[in-house]
Each structure stands twice: as structure tokens, then as C-alpha cells.
C-alpha positions in Angstrom: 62.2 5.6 68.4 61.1 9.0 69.9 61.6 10.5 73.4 57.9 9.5 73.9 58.0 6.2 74.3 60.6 6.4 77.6 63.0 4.3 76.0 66.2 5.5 75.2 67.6 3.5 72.7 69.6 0.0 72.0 72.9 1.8 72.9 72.4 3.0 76.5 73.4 0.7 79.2 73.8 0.6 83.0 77.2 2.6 84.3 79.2 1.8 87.2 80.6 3.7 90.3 84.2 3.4 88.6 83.0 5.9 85.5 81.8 8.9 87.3 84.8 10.8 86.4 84.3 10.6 82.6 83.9 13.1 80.7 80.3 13.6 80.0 79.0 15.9 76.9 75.4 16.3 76.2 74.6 18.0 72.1 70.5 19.9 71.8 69.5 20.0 68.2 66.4 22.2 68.1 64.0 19.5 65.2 64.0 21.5 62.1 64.4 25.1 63.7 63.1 27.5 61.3 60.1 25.7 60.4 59.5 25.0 63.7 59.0 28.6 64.7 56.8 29.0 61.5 54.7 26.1 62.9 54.7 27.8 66.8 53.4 31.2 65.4 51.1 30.0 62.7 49.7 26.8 64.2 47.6 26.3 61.1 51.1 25.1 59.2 50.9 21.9 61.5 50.9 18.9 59.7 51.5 20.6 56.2 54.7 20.7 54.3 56.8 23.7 55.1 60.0 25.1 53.5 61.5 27.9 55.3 63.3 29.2 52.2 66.5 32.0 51.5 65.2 34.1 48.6 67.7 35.7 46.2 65.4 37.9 44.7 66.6 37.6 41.0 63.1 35.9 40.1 60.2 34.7 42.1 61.5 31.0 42.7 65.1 31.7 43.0 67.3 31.0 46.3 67.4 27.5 48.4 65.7 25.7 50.7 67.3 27.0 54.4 65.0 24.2 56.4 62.0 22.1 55.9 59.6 20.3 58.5 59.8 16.3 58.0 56.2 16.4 55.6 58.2 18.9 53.6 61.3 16.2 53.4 59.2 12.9 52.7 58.2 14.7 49.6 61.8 15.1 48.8 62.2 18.7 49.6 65.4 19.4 52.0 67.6 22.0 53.0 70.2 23.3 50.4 67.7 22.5 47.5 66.8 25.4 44.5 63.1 26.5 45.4 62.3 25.8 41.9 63.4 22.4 42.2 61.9 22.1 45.5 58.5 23.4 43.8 58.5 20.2 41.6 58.0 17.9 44.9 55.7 20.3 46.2 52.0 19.3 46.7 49.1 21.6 46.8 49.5 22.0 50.4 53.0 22.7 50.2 53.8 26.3 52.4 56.9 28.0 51.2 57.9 30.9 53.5 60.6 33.4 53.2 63.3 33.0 56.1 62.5 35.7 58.8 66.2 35.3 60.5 65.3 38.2 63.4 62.5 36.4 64.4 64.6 33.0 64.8 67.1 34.8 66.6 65.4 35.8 69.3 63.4 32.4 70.0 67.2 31.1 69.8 68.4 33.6 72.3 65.5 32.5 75.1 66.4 28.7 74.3 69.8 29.6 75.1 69.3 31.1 78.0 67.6 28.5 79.3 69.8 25.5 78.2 72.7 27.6 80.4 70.7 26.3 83.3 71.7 23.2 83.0 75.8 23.5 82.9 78.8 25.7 83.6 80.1 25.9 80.2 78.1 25.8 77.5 79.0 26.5 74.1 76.3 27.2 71.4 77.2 25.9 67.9 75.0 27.6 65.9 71.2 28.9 66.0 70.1 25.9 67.0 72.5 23.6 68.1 74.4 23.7 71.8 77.0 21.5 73.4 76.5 21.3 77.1 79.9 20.3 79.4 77.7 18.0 82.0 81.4 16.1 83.5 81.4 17.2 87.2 77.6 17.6 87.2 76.2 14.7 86.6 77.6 11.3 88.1 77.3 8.8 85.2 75.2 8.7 82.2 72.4 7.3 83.6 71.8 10.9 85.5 72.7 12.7 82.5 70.1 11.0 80.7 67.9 12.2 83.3 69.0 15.7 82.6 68.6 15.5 79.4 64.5 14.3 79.7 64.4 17.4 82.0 65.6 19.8 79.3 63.0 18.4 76.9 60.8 18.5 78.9 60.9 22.1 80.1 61.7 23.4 76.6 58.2 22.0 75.7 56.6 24.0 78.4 58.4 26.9 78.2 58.9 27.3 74.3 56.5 24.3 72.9 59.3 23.2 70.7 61.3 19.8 70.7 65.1 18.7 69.8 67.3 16.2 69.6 69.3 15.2 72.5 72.7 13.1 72.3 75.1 12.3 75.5 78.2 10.9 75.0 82.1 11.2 76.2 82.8 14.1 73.8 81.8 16.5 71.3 81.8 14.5 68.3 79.6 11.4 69.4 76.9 13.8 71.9 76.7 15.7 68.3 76.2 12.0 66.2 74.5 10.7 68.7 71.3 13.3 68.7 71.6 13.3 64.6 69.9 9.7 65.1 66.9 9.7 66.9 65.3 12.2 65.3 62.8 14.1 65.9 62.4 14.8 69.5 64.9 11.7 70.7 67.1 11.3 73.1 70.2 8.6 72.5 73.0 8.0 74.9 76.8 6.3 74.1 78.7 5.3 76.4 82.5 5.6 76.2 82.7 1.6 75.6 80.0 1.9 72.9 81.7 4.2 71.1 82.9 2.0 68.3 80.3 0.3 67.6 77.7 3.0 67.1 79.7 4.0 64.9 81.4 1.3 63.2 78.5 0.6 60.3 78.4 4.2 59.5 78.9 5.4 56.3 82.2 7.5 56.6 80.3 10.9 54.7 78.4 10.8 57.9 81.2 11.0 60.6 80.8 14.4 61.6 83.8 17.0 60.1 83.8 14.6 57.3 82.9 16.7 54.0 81.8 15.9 50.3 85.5 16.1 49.3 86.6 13.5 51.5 84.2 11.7 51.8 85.3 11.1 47.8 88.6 10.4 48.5 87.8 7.8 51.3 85.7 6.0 48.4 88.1 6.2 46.1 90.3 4.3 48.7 87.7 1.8 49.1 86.4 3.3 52.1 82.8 3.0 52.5 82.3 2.7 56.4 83.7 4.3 59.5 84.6 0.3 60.2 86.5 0.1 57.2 88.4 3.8 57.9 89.4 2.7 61.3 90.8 -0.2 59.5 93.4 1.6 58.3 96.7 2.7 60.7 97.8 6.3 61.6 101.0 6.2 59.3 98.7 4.8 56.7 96.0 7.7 56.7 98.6 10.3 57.4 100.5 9.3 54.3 96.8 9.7 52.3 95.6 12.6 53.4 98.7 14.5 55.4 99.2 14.4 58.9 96.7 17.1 60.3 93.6 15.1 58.5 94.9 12.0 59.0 95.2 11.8 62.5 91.8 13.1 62.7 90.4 10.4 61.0 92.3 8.1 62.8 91.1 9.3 65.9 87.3 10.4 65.1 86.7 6.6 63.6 87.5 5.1 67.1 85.2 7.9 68.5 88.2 10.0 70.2 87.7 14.0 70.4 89.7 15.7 73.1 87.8 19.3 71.7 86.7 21.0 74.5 83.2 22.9 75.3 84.2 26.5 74.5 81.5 28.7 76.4 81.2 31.7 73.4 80.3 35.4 74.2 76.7 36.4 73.3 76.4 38.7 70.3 72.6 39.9 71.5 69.6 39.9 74.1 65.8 39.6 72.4 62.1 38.9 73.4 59.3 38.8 70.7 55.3 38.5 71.5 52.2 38.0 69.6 50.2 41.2 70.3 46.5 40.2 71.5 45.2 41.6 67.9 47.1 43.2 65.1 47.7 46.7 65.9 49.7 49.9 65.1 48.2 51.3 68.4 51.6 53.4 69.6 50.3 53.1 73.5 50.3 49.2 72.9 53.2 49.0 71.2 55.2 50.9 73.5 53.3 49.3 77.1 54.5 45.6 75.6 58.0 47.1 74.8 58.9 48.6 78.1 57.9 45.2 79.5 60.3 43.2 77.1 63.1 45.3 77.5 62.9 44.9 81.4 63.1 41.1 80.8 66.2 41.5 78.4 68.1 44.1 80.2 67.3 42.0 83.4 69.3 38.9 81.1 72.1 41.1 79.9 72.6 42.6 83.4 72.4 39.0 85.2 75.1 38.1 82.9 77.1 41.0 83.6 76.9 42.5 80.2 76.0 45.9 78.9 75.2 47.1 75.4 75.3 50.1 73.1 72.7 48.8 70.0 68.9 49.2 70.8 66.4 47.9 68.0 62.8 47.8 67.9 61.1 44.5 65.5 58.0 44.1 63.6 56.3 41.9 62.3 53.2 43.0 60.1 50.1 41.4 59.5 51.8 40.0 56.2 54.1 38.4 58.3 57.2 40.6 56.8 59.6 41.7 59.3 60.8 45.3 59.9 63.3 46.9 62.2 64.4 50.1 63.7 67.7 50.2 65.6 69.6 52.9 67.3 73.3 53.0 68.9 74.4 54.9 71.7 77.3 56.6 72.6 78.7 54.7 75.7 77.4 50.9 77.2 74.6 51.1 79.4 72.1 48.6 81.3 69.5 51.3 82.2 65.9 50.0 81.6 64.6 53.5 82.0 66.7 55.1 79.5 67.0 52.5 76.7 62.6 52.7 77.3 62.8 56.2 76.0 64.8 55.6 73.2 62.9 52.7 72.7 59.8 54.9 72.3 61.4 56.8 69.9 61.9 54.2 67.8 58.5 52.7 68.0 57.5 56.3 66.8 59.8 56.6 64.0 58.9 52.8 62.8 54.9 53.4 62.7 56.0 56.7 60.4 57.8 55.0 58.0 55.6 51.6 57.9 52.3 51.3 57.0 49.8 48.4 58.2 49.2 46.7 61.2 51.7 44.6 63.6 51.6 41.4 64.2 54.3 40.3 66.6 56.5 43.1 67.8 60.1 42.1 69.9 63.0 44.4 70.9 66.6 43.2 71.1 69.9 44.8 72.5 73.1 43.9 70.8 76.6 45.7 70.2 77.4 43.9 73.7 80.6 44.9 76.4 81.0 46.5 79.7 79.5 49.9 81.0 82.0 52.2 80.9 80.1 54.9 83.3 76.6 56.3 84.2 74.5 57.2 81.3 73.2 61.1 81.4 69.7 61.0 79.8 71.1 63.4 77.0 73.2 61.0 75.5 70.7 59.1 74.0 68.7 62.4 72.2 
């Protein structure tokens, strides 16, 4: 069931006044990430199969699957998979792309900053995954459902991407919880449906769970998470020591005390389509000077400074290219980091032939400013 039809699913339920102070966590997984950006900035790949795909480069076909859209993965073809292998599912429509990690990055970065919108804390998990701490902000789950439908919502208008949302008392059932509604769902549990969203679970899919105990548990006769949490604490200690087995103890019954860790930012990044392919060095640097005012606004809001400038693009063969540069001291100076920023653009079209496509700049290399930068400092 899908966020579309404006039901949530057959585990929310009405709260009461006497839960408000529970702790609320809501979990964003952005639907198939990479492919997903392939599909935003080549709208042609709609509807065909796409494998986003980590090349080794010892032959043509070898390396893995990193993501594929859900045509991709009703032919069989799913992350972690040989391309080779992946090639034998393949039909003739079948797009296999090499990963371009820069250019995910930075559409992560903007979804990021706008998910902090919605909390205090919020702790991003990977490139496209976030936990949001919503206990204190919203009232029950019924209004952090609503908040939830907003964040969809305006991550389709601002991005025209969808994800996954799951609310629930903690990390580990918020993160379960948006793994089964998906695409573009939204599923709520309630601290007194805990157990039984869980319960006819297969125990490989509790999350933390991996491949080698998920063997063990079957060797034990342990199928579901009903049958693990049929166990006791002494029981499951004495199997698997006392560190894993309390956690399974706990984690079948849907208990996680982990709390939302906010993490510090490793980068600020913008990329844009350019009108027309160009390697026009006025164009190039006009759109730059107007990127880097957006990010430096971002890294200044948030009180950061950086040292790392670097200049992206992305040709009209869709291969990325960058240019970076590092300064001396930390600085936030728009007007500065737009000179070296020119530089850059200058030394990039020298060493690159062809046209760009997309072009994005990116500060990383992130702490405080120490001082005022002198313009010489960055020659």
C-alpha cells in the first residue's frame, strides 16, 4: 500500500492523551537512491530497468550492482549482485550506469538539510537514510504521522524524489517499519504494536541481525522473531554470549534504548543542469558564484567553516570530473572562496576536453574559522 492512497497501513491506530510523552522516532529511506538520481537527471530512464553499478575495472562487466530501480529488481537484478550475473536477467532495455558517488552526495547533502527542518536532533545513517528524534515535538503518533506526510510531501516538490517513512518508539522499529511499505510508504507502530509487527518476521530480517546469525538462529530452530522471543535472557545469553544475547532478547520484543546521535557534516554541495552543454568559462563561473553563495550561506547558518574548495563536472558523457583546492586557514568568505573557485573552473576546462553537462561546487575539510582570511592566502 503506497503513501498515495492516504491510508497508512493495518498497524496505525488512534493514541491517547496518556502517551504523549513517548518517545517518538521517525526513519526516511530515500526509494532506491542512486537510481533514483539517474532517473531525476535523465528522465528518459523512467520506467526502464536501471542498475546503478560499482565498476572494478579488471574487465568490462566486472564489479556489483550498488542499487537498482524496482523494474531492475523484478527481473532479478538487486544490489550486491556481479554485473555479469546481473547481465543475464537483463532485458534489452536494461540501463547499466556506472555509480557517480559526487553527484549523489550532493543531492544527499540538500535532502539533509532539509529533513533537519523537521527535528532537533537528527542523525543521518548513511547517504540515504536519516533518523529523526520527533519525542517533544510531536504530541502522539497521530501528529507524527502528519509530519511525516509533510516531509514527503515537500521532498517531492523540492527534490521530485520519494522515500520510505517509518515512525515508531525507537530506532530499530521507525528503521523496520519504513523497510515495509515500500516504495514511497509511510507505516506507523505504536509502542503496543510493537510485537506483533514483528512477531511473524523472519529473524534474518530483524534489523542488526546478519547472515552469520541469522544461521545460527536456524540451526537453533529459530525461524521467526516469534520463535526468538520465545527463548529467555539466560537462555540466549548462554547461545550466543551475553553482549548478543541480550540484544536479541531485547530487539525481538522491539526494545532499543539507542539514542538519535546528531553526526557532524563532512561537506556542503549544490549541483545544476546547465541550460545547454557548455564549456563556456563566463557560464560556468556566473552559475558557480551563485552555488557557492547558497552553500557558504548553509555552512555559515550552521556555524561551520571549511578549508577544502572543489569544483564538479559532469560532461556530456555523463562522466564526472573534479578540481579541488585547500586553503591554508578555515574561512566562510563567499568572495574569496569565488576567486579560487574561478581558478579552478579555469584549470578544469584546460585539462578536460568536451562539453559540461551539470557542473556543482562543494566545500568540505569542515571546522571553525580561526581568523580573517587575507586574499593572498588563497594564491
Amino acid at each position: 500500500m503506497n503513501f498515495c492512497s492516504g491510508v497508512w497501513n493495518q498497524f496505525k491506530f488512534k493514541t491517547s492523551l496518556n502517551v504523549v510523552a513517548e518517545r517518538i522516532v521517525l526513519h526516511v529511506d530515500l526509494d532506491y537512491f542512486y537510481a533514483q538520481c539517474e532517473e531525476l537527471r535523465n528522465p528518459q530512464l523512467k520506467g526502464r530497468p536501471v542498475a546503478v553499478c560499482i565498476y572494478s575495472g579488471r574487465t568490462e562487466d566486472s564489479g556489483a550492482v550498488s542499487t537498482s530501480n524496482y523494474a531492475a529488481r523484478k527481473l532479478g537484478i538487486r544490489s550486491g549482485m556481479p554485473i555479469a550475473f546481473a547481465k543475464r536477467n537483463a532485458t534489452a532495455d536494461t540501463v547499466f550506469l556506472r555509480a557517480d558517488l559526487d553527484y549523489y552526495e550532493t543531492v544527499s547533502e540538500r535532502i539533509m538539510s532539509y529533513l533537519r527542518t523537521f527535528s532537533h536532533v537528527m542523525e543521518q545513517a548513511s547517504v540515504d537514510e536519516a533518523y529523526l528524534e520527533l519525542t517533544g515535538i510531536s504530541s502522539g503518533f497521530d501528529q507524527a504521522a502528519d509530519v511525516g506526510m509533510k516531509l514527503k510531501k515537500g521532498l517531492v516538490e523540492a527534490e521530485n524524489l520519494t522515500c520510505s517513512v517509518g515512525i515508531g518508539p525507537n530506532k530499530l522499529i521507525s528503521k523496520m517499519a519504513a523497510a515495509v511499505n515500500k516504495p514511497d510508504g509511510l507505516t506507523v507502530i505504536t509502542p503496543d504494536q510493537s510485537e506483533t509487527f514483528l512477531s511473524p518476521m523472519p529473524v534474518g530480517k530483524l534489523f542488526g541481525v546478519g547472515k552469520v546469525t541469522e544461521k545460527r538462529l536456524n540451526e537453533e530452530g529459530i525461524e521467526t522473531v516469534e520463535q526468538l522471543r520465545e527463548n529467555t535472557l539466560q537462555e540466549l545469553k548462554k547461545k550466543f554470549g551475553a553482549g548478543m544475547g541480550a540484544w536479541l532478547y531485547n530487539s525481538s520484543r522491539g526494545i532499543d534504548d539507542e539514542a538519535v546521535v546528531e553526526r557532524k557534516r563532512e561537506q556542503y554541495g549544490r549541483i545544476v543542469t546547465l541550460k545547454a552543454d557548455t564549456r563556456d568559462p563566463k557560464i560556468l563561473n556566473d552559475t558557480a558564484g551563485a552555488l557557492l553563495a547558497d552553500v557558504v550561506g548553509m555552512v555559515r547558518k550552521d556555524g561551520q567553516a571549511f578549508r577544502t574548495v572543489t569544483f564538479i563536472g559532469i560532461m556530456d558523457d555523463l562522466a564526472t570530473r573534479t578540481k579541488n583546492r585547500s586553503l591554508q586557514e578555515y574561512t566562510d568568505d563567499v568572495e574569496s572562496c569565488t576567486m579560487v573557485m574561478q581558478q579552478l573552473i579555469e584549470e578544469f576546462l584546460a585539462e578536460h576536453g568536451g562539453n559540461l553537462r551539470r557542473m556543482g561546487v562543494k566545500v568540505s575539510n569542515l571546522g571553525e574559522k580561526k581568523g580573517q582570511k587575507m586574499l593572498s592566502d588563497f594564491m
